[in-house]
N, C-alpha and C positions, 0 to 999 in steps of 0.2 A: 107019518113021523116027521118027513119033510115040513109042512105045510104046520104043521107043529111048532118047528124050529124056528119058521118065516117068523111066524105071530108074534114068539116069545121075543124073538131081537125085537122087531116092530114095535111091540108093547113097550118094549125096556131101554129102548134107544134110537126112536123116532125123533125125538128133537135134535139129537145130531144127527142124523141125515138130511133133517129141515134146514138147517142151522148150514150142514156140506154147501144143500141145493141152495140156499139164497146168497149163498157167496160165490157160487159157480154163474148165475143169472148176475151177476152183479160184476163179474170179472168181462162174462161175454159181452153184457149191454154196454158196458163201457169202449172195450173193445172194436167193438163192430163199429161203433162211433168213430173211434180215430181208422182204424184200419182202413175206413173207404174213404175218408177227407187224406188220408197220404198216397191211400191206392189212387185215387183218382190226378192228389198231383205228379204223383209218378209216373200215372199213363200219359198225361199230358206232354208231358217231356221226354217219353218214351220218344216222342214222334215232333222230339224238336228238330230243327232244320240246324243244328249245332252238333257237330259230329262227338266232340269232347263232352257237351252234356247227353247227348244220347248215346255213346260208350260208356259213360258211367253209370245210367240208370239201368242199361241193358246188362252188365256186369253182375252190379246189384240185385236184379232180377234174377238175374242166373244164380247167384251165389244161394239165395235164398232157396229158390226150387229144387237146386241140387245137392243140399244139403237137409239134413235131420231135423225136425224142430229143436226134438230134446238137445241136441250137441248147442243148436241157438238158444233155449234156455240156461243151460249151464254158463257160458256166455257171458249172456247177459247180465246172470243174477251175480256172477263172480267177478266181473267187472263192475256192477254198478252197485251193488248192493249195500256198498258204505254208505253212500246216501238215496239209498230208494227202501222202501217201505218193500214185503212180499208181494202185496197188493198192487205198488206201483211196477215192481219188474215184471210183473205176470203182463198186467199191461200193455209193457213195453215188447214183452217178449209174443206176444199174439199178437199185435200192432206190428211190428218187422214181420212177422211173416205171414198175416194175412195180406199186407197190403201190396207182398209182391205178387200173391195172388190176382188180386184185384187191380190191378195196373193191368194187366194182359188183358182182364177181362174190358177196363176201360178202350184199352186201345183195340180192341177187336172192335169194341162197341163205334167209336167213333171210324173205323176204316169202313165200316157197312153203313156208312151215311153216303149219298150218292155226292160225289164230286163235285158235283154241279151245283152243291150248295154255297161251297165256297168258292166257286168262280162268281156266283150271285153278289155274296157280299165282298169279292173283289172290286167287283164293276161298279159295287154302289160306294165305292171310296173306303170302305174299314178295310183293316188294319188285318194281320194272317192271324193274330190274337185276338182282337176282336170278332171277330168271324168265329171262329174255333170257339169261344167263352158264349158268346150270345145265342148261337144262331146251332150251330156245329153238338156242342156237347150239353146241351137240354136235348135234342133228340134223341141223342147216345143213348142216357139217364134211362130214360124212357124203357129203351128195350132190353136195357141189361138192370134195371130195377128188382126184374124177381131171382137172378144171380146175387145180388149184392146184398137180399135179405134172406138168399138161400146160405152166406155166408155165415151167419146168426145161428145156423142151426150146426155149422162145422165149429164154429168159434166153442158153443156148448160143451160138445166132445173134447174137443181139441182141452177145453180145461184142467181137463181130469191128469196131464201131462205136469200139469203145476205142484201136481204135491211129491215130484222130487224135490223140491226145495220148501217145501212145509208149507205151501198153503193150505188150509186148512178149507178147502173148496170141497166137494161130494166126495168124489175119489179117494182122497187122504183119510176123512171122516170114515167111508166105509174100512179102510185098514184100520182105523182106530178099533174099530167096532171089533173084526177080524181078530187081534189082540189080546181085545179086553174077552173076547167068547171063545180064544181058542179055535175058531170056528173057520176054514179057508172058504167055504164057499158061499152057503146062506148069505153072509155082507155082500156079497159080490151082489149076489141076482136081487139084493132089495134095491140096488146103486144101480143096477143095470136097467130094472124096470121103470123106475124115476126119470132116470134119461134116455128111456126109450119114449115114454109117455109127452115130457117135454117137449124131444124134437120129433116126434108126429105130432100134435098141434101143431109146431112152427112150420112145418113142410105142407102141412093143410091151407095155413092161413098164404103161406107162398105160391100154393096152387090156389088157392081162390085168387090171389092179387094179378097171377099169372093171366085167369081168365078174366079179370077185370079188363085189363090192359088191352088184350088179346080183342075182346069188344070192341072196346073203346079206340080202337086203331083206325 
């Protein structure tokens, strides 16, 4: 009777769950995009030699880790939302807090470069920024690459948090569905299995990248 149920939604209301999932890949791809070009300049400055800007980034950092997404959704979408689209605060609002994620992960990644790299490009005249940009964080890159696209698969999930404020991304969609069926659970597991599916591939394609790397070292 179950499986009964599965079909009937499926059959009856498959293009809004297509319609959820291509707005959920389209929140995260964006997403993960900004999220590592700010995580990455905020690790950088994590680990400026400026006490005042690395109090502030570390602050920052803190603020975000030790508080709720959802309380940072709300947030953001209530502050900004006179002039932002649902789409652009969703954005904004996984971008602040992926990227304080990913700042840690930057700056771990650059403390496990050996020392000795930047006494190297000391000696040959560049510059603590030059050093660090050229030489220093292309190796970082490297070994925190399969963290940075294992982010892609949290950012996924992490979507599903958007449709307190209406996006109409997987999650929201399957309570549409919920609604129109009366139904509390079935929506769930046809939303569940979607995004379970999604992110085993992406964690697949992160462990194949993982052992690319891992070779190639």
């Amino acid at each position: 009777m179950g499986n009964l149920k599965l079909l009937s939604i499926w059959e009856k209301y498959s293009m809004i769950y297509w319609a959820g999932l291509s707005m959920t890949l389209k929140i995260a791809a964006v997403s993960v995009v900004t999220s590592i070009l700010v995580g990455i300049i905020l690790g950088v400055f994590r680990m400026s030699k400026n006490p005042v800007i690395k109090g502030i980034i570390k602050l920052y950092i803190s603020f975000i880790r030790g508080t709720p997404m959802l309380i940072q959704i709300y947030i953001i979408y209530y502050s900004l939302s006179f002039n932002m689209t649902q789409f652009q605060a969703s954005v904004v609002a996984m971008t602040v807090n992926a990227s304080a994620y990913i700042a840690e992960t930057v700056r771990g990644g650059i403390e496990s470069i050996d020392k000795g790299q930047m006494e190297a490009c000391r000696s040959l005249g560049m510059s603590y920024w030059q050093g660090l940009v050229d030489i220093v964080i292309p190796q970082a890159i490297k070994s925190i690459l399969p963290s940075l696209c294992n982010q892609f698969v949290i950012l996924i999930k992490n979507t599903s948090m958007m449709s307190v404020i209406g996006m109409h991304e997987l999650m929201y969609n399957a309570n549409t569905v919920r609604s129109n069926t009366y139904l509390a659970f079935e929506p769930l597991i046809i939303a569940a299995v979607m995004y379970f599916v999604i992110c085993t591939v992406l964690e697949r394609l992160v462990n194949y990248l993982e052992r690319r790397l891992k070779y190639s070292a």
